[in-house]
N, C-alpha and C positions, 0 to 999 in steps of 0.2 A: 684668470688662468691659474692652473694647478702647477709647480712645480715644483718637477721629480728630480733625483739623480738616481743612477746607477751605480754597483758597483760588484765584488766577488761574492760569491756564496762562501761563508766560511761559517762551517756549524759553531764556533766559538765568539770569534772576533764580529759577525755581523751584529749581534747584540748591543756591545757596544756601541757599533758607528752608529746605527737604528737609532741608541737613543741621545746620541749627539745629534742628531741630524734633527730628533724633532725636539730638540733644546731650542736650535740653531734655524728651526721657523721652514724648516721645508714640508713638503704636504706630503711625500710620500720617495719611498725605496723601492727599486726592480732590481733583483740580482742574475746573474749572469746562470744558464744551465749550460755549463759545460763539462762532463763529468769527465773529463782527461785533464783539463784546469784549474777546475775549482772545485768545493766539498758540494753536498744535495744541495738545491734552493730550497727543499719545501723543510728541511729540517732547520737551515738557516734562518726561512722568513719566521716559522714555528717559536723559534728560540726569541726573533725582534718582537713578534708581538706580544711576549710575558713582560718584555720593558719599558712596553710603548701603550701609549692610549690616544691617540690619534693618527698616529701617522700611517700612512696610506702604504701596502704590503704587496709585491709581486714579483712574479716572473720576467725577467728583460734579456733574453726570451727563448720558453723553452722550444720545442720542437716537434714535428708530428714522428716524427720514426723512432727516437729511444725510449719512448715510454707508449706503451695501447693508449687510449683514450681513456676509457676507464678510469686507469690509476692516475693520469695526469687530472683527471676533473677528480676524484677521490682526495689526491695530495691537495690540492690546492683549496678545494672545501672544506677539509682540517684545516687549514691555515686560516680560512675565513671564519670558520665555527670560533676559531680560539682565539684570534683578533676582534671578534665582536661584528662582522663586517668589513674590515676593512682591506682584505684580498682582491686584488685584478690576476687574470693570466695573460701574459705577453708572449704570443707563440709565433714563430715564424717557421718558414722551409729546412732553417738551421744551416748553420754553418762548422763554425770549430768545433764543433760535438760531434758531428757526421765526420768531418777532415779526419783528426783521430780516429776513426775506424774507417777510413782509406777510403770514403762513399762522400759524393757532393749534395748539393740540397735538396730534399724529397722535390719528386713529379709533381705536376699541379694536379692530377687526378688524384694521387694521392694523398695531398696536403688538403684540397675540398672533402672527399670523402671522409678525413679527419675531425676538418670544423664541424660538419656534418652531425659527427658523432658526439664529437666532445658539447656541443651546444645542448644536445639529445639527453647527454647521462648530465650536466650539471643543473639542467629544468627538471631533472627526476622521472626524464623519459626514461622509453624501451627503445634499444635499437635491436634490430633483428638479427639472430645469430646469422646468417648467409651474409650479412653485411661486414662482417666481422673477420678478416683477411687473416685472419692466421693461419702458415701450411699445413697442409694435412699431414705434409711428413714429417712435421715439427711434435705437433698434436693431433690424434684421429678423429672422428666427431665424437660427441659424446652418447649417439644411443649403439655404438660398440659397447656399451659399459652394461647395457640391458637394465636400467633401474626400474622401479615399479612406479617412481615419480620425478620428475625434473623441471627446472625453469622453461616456461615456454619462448623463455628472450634473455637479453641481458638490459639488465638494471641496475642502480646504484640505490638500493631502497631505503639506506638510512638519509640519504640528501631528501627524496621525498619532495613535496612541495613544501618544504619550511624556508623563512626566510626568507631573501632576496639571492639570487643565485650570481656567483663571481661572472662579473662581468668579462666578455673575450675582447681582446685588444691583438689584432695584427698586424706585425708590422710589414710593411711594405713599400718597396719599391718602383716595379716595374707594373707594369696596365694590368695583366692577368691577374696578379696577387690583389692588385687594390682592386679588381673588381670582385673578387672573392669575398674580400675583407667587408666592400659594402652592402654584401648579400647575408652574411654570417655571423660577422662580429657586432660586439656596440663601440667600438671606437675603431677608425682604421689610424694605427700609426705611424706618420708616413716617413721612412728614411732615405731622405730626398735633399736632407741640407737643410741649411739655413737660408735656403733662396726660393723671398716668396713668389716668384715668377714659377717655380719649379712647384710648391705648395699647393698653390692655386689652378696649376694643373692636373694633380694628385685630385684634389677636392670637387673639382668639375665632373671629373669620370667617375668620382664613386658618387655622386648623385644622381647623375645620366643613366650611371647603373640602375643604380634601387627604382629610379622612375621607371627604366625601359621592361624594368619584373614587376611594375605594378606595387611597389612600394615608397612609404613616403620618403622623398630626397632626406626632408631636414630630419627624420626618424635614426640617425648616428651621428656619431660625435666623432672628434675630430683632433688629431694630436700630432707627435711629431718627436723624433730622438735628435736633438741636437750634439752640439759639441761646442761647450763653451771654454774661454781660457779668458780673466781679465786680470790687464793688468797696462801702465802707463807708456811701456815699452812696447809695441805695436809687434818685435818681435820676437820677444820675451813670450805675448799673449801667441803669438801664432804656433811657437813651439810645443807649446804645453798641450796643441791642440794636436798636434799630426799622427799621433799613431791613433789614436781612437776616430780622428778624420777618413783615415784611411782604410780602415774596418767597413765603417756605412757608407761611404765614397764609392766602396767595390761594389757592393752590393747594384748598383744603379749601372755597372758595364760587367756583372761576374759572367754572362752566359757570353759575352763578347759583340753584343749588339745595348748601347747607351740609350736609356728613355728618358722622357718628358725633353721638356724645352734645355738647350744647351746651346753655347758661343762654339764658334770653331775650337778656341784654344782650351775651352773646360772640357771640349769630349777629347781634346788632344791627352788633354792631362787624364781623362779616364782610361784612357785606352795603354797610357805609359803604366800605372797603377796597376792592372792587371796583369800585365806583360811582365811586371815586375814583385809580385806579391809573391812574400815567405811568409808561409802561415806559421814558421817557427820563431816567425818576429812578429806574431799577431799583437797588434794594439801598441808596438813599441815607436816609441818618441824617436829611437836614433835609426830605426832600420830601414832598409833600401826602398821602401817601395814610400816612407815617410818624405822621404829626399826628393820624391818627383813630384809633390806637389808648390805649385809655386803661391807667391803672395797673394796674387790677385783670388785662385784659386779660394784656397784658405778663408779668405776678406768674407767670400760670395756664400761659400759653402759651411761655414762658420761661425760663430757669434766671437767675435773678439775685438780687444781694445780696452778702453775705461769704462768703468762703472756706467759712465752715462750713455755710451755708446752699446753696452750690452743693453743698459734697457732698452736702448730704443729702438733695436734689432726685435727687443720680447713683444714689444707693444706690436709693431710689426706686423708679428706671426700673429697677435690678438685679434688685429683688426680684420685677419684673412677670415678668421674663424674659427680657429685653434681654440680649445679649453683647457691641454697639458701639454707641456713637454716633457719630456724624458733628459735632464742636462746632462750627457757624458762628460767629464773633468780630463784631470793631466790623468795620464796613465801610467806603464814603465818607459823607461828610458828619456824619462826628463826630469830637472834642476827637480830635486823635492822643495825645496826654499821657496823657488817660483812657484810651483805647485801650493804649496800650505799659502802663500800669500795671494792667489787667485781664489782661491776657495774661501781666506780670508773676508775680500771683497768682496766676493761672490753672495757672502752670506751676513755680511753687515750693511752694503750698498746697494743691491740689485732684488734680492727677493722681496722685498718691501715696496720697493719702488715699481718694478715692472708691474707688480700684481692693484699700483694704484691707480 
């Protein structure tokens, strides 16, 4: 198994973490696209990979609505060209990116129509301009312009067929998105917890998928955003976990209907979670909607505890069929001490061990 962590896009300070991180034996960085939050990702991951020579470089994750297709396969192709290879895109419906300009998560017609496209320009296809939803009253077509010659499509023509093209990794929650994902991406990654009872229902449907369209089940890969916190204090480990908990928790009750498999009392707790989410306390350790998750909660939805206990939560998710995760850490609003000493752990006891 590959394992990732996440963290901000900062066109400066990413470099550095980049190359502590693959000092420090991890396989790869997602940084966040949120551009009310944090600085570009593609100027950030751009900057990691002039200090890096292995480690693994992406999106965690951007979105189909602030950027065309286009420029999102363009960015992130620069980023692969200059890392040598070693670029993913992590794209989802989007969240805190859309929230800051007042709009909730794109349509699933127009989230498909996206992968759609973005698959089409990073193979160094054509997609057809009529597919290409820009408004007319934004921009008019272009044979207003009367030219003597013009593209007959759009293209990305310096991507071309060279290379191996950035592989698309979507994340997802709910049955629509993952069947999407098992139709369009190469990996689906599922934000569904750390509960492989929940995992393993994720993975059933996007195989049922790709079988029921005539494609092959085992032809995608298969991952997953966790949220790890270790540490000997059971609630020490749980704290560190709850505002970045509570971010991918939502996601699995945001439209207000809870999917895959769930206890009475975990959809109770999804259902307090959204009733109670300030997205001006997004990701934060002490904020109100952090408060409503309880231990057991946490326990299921979580990887936390001792070194040996994370592992043997990773192996876990190994044996379902997992080949990455994504490990979200402490975020704001928790102990930094605790934090530096989980990550400590994290990275002397656990990545060595899980992956043997």
């Amino acid at each position: 198994m590959q394992i990732w962590t996440t963290g901000v896009a900062s066109p400066r300070g990413t470099a550095g973490v980049a190359r502590q991180l693959e000092e420090a034996g991890w396989d790869g960085l997602l940084v966040v696209d949120s551009q009310n939050l944090s600085g570009d990702p593609y100027v950030a991951l751009a900057m990691a990979a002039t200090v890096t020579k292995r480690l693994g470089l992406g999106t965690g994750v951007t979105n189909s609505v602030t950027r065309h297709a286009s420029v999102t396969a363009n960015s992130i192709t620069s980023v692969h060209r200059i890392s040598n290879g070693r670029a993913v895109l992590g794209i989802g419906r989007g969240d805190s990116a859309l929230a800051h300009l007042g709009r909730a998560p794109a349509r699933l017609p127009s989230f498909s129509r996206y992968l759609k496209q973005l698959r089409a320009y990073l193979h160094g296809e054509a997609v057809a301009f009529a597919d290409i939803d820009i408004p007319l009253d934004v921009a008019p077509p272009m044979s207003e312009l009367e030219l003597a010659d013009a593209p007959p499509f759009s293209r990305i023509d310096w991507i071309g067929a060279r290379g191996t093209p950035v592989p698309i990794e979507v994340a997802a929650s709910g049955p629509r998105v993952i069947a999407l994902a098992a139709l369009y991406a190469d990996r689906v990654m599922f934000a569904l917890g750390a509960d492989v009872e929940r995992i393993a229902w994720g993975i059933s449907l996007a195989r049922e998928t790709r079988r029921k369209a005539g494609l092959d089940p085992d032809g995608i890969a298969f991952g997953a955003y966790v949220n790890c916190g270790c540490s000997s204090d059971a609630d020490k480990a749980r704290d560190l976990v709850r505002g970045g908990l509570t971010t991918f928790a939502r996601f699995s009750v945001m439209h207000g209907k809870a999917s895959g498999p769930l206890s009475g009392d975990d959809r109770a707790v999804l259902h307090d979670l959204r009733d109670n989410y300030d997205m001006k306390a997004h990701t934060r350790g002490d904020s109100r909607q952090a408060g409503v998750l309880t231990p057991d909660f946490i326990d299921r939805f979580a990887i936390v505890g001792t070194p040996e206990r994370c592992v043997e939560r990773l192996r876990g998710l190994t044996a379902l069929g997992l080949d990455k995760v994504a490990m979200t850490g402490s975020l704001r609003g928790v102990s930094e001490g605790d934090a530096a000493e989980s990550k400590r752990l994290i990275e002397t006891e656990v990545l060595a061990a899980a992956r043997a």
